[in-house]
C-alpha positions in Angstrom: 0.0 0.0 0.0 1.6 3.5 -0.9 2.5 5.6 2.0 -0.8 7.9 3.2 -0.2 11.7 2.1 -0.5 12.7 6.2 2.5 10.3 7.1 4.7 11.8 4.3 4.0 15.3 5.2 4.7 14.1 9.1 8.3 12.6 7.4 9.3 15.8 5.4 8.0 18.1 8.4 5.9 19.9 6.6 4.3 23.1 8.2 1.4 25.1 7.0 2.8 28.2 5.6 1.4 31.3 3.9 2.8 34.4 1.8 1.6 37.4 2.1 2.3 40.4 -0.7 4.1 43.5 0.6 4.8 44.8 -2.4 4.7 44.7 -6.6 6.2 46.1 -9.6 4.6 45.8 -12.8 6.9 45.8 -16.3 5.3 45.6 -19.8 7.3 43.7 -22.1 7.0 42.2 -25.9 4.0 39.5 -25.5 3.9 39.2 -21.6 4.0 41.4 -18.2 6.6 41.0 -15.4 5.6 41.7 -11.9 8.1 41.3 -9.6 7.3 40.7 -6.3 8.0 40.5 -2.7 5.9 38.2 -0.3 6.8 37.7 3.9 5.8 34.6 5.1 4.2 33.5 8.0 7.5 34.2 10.7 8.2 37.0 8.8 10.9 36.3 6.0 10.5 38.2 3.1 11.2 36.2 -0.1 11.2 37.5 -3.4 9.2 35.8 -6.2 8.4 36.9 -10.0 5.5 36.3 -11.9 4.7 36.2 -15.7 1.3 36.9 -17.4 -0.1 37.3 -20.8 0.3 41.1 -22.2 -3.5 41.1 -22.9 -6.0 40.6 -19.6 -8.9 37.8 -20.6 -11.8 38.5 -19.5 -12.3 35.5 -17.2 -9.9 33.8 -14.8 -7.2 31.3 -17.1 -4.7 28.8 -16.2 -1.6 29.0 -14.1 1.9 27.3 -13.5 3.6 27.2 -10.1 7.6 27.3 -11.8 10.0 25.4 -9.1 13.6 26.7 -10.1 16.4 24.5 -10.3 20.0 23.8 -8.1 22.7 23.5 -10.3 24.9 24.4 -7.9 24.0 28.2 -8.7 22.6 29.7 -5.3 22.5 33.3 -6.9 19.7 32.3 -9.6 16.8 31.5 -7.4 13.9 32.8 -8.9 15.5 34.6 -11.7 15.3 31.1 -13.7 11.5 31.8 -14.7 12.7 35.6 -16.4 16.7 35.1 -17.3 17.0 30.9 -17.9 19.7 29.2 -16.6 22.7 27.0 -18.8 20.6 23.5 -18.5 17.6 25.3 -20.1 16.7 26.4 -23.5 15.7 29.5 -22.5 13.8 31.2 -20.1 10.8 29.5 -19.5 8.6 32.5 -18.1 8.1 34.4 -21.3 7.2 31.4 -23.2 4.5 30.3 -20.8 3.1 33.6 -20.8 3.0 34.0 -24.8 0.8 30.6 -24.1 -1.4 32.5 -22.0 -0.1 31.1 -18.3 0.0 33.0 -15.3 3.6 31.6 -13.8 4.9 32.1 -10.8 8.1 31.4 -9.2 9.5 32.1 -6.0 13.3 32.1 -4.1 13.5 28.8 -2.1 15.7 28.5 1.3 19.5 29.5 0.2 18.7 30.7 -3.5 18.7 33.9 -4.5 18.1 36.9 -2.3 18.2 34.1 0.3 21.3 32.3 -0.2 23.4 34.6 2.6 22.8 31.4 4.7 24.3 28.3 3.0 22.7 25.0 1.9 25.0 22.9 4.1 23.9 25.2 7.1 20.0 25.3 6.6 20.1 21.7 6.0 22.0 21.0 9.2 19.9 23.1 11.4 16.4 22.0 9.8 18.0 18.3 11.1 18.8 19.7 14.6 15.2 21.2 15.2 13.7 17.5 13.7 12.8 19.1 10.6 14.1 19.3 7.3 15.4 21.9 4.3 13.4 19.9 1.8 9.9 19.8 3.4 10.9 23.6 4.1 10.7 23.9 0.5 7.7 21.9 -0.4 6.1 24.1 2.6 6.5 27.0 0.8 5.7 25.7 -2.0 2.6 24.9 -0.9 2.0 28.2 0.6 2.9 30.1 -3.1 0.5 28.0 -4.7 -2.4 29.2 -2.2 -1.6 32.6 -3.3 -1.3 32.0 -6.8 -5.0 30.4 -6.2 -6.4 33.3 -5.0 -5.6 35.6 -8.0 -8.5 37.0 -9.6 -6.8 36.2 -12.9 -6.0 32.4 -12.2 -8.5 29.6 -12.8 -7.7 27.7 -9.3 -9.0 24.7 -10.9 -6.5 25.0 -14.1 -3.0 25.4 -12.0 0.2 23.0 -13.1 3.6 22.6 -11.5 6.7 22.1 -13.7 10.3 22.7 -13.0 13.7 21.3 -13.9 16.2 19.4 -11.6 15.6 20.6 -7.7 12.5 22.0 -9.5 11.2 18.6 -11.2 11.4 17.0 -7.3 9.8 20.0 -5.8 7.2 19.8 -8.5 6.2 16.4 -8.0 6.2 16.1 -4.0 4.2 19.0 -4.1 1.3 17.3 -6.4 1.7 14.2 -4.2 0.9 16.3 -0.8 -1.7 18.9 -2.6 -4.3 17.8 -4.7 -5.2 21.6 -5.7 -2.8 20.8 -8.5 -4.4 19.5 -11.8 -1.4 18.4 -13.9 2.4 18.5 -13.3 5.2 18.4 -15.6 9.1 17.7 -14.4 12.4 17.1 -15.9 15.8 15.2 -15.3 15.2 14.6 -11.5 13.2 11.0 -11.5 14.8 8.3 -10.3 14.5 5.7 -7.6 16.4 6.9 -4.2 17.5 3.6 -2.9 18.8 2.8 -6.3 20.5 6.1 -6.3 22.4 5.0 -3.0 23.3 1.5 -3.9 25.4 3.3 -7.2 26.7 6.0 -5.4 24.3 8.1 -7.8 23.1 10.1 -4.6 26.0 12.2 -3.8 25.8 14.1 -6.8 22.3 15.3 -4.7 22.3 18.5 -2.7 21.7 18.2 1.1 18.1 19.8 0.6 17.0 16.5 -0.3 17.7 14.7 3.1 14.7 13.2 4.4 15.3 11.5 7.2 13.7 7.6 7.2 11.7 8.2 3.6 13.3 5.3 2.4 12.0 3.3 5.2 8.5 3.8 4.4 8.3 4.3 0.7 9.9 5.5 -2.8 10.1 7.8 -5.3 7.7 5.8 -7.6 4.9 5.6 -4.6 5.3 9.1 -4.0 4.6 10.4 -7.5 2.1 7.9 -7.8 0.3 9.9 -5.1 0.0 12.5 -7.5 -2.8 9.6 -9.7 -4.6 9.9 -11.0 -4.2 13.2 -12.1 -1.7 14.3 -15.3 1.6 13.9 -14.9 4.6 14.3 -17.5 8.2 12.5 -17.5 11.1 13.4 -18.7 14.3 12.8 -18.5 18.0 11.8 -20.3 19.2 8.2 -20.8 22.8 10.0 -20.2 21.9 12.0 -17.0 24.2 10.9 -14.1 21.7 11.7 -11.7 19.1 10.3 -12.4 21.0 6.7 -14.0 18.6 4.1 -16.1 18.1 1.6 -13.7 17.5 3.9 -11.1 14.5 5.6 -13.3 12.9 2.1 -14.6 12.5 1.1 -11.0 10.6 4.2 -10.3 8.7 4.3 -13.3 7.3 0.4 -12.6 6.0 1.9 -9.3 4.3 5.3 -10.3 3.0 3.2 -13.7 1.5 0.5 -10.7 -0.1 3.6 -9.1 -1.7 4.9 -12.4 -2.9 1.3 -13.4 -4.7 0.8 -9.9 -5.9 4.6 -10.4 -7.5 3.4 -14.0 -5.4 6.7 -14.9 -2.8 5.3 -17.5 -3.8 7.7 -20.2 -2.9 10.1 -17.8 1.1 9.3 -17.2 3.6 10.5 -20.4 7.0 9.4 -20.1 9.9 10.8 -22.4 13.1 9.1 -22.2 15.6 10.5 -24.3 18.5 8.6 -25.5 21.8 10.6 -25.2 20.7 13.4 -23.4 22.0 14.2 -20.0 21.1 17.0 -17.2 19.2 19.1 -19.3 16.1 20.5 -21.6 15.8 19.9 -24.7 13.0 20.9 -27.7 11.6 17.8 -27.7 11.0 18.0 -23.9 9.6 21.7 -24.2 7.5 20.4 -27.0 6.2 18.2 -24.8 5.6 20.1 -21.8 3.9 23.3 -23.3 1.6 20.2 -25.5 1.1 18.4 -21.9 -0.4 21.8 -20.2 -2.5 22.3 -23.1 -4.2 19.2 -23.0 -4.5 19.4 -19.3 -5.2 23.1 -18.5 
């Protein structure tokens, strides 16, 4: 039996967290609108967050995307991904989604960004010391941004998606597993089975963040985004990708595939392998995604 959503938010230590806008900036640029954005959450840390919208207002309330940004090792992007890109990417994702008429939003996590004056190694050893952890920080806040992009009066709260790359693509699909408010997600070249990852030595090229203590005890990366059935979910990832090595995906996949076959939701789980491509978008994966959110949004 896959692992109850209550007794994985208990492992990740999840809190209920919420953002609240203290100020906005609006830009007008070719095809879309920037608003950049500054939220403090519930103790009072102010994280910044940007947000991408269509250049021309509909007249009723559209879909949305909740944008996890990536790790890479590049604690200064944060946020930034969804409006400047990053190297693994084809280009910045925020624009594009907008010119497709998405509402995307993406916020700093814990040590990106205008938060990364405390260091990974340090958050994630003091979220251990106080019984909690970095990662369910993350999803937390996570959470929290998607309750606010929700409550837009532009935003269809019935029509929002998760996608991200990397940190982002786990971030993405934890979040659909603990928060059914999320109709489709879409993640990329972070999918793999953890206990796999440990028996190759794969899991080391893994930031701290992802500690959980005792997940592995109690279930798997293929349960857990099999929580997420049976609503849409996309795959993708490189044959070539050292973090996320074949055998390590295949055992996962079996396991979220299982969850989508009891679910009578197959039609509903895309998977795009790609042969010789490694830690990183490609066309055929945007292709994919922005053809995914279509059908699903």
């Amino acid at each position: 039996m896959a692992i109850a959503v209550a007794r994985l938010k208990e492992l990740l230590a999840f809190e209920d967290v919420s953002l609240t806008l203290i100020d906005s900036a609006v830009e007008i640029h070719d095809g879309y609108v920037l608003e950049r954005l500054r939220f403090q959450l519930s103790d009072g840390t102010e994280v910044r967050g940007f947000l991408t919208r269509p250049g021309e207002a509909s007249a009723s309330p559209g879909p949305a995307i909740l944008y996890a940004h990536a790790h890479g090792g590049r604690y200064d992007i944060g946020a930034l991904e969804l409006t400047e890109g990053r190297a693994a990417l084809l280009d910045a994702p925020g624009p594009v989604l907008a010119r497709e008429g998405y509402v995307t939003l993406c916020i700093d996590m814990p040590t990106f960004g205008e938060r990364a004056g405390v260091t990974e190694d340090a958050a994630a050893k003091a979220a251990l010391w106080h019984e909690k952890t970095l990662f369910g920080q993350m999803v937390s806040e996570q959470v929290g941004a998607l309750s606010w992009l929700a409550a837009r009066p532009d935003v269809d709260p019935e029509r929002i998606g998760v996608t991200g790359l990397s940190m982002g693509a786990t971030l993405a699909y934890f979040l659909a597993a603990v928060d059914h408010r999320v109709k489709a997600t879409a993640h990329l070249c972070c999918y793999a089975d953890f206990a796999t990852l440990v028996q190759t030595g794969a899991h080391d090229r893994h930031g701290h963040y992802l500690t959980v203590p005792g997940l592995l005890k109690e279930t798997s990366i293929g349960e857990i985004a099999g929580l997420v059935a049976p609503r849409a979910q996309l795959i993708c990832v490189g044959w070539d990708d050292p973090l996320t090595p074949p055998e390590a995906v295949e055992k996962a996949f079996a396991e979220t595939e299982a969850a989508y076959l009891e679910a009578e939701a197959l039609g509903a789980l895309v998977f795009l392998p790609e042969a010789g491509v490694g830690h990183q978008e490609t066309p055929a994966m945007r292709r994919a995604v922005l053809a995914f959110f279509k059908g699903y949004l």
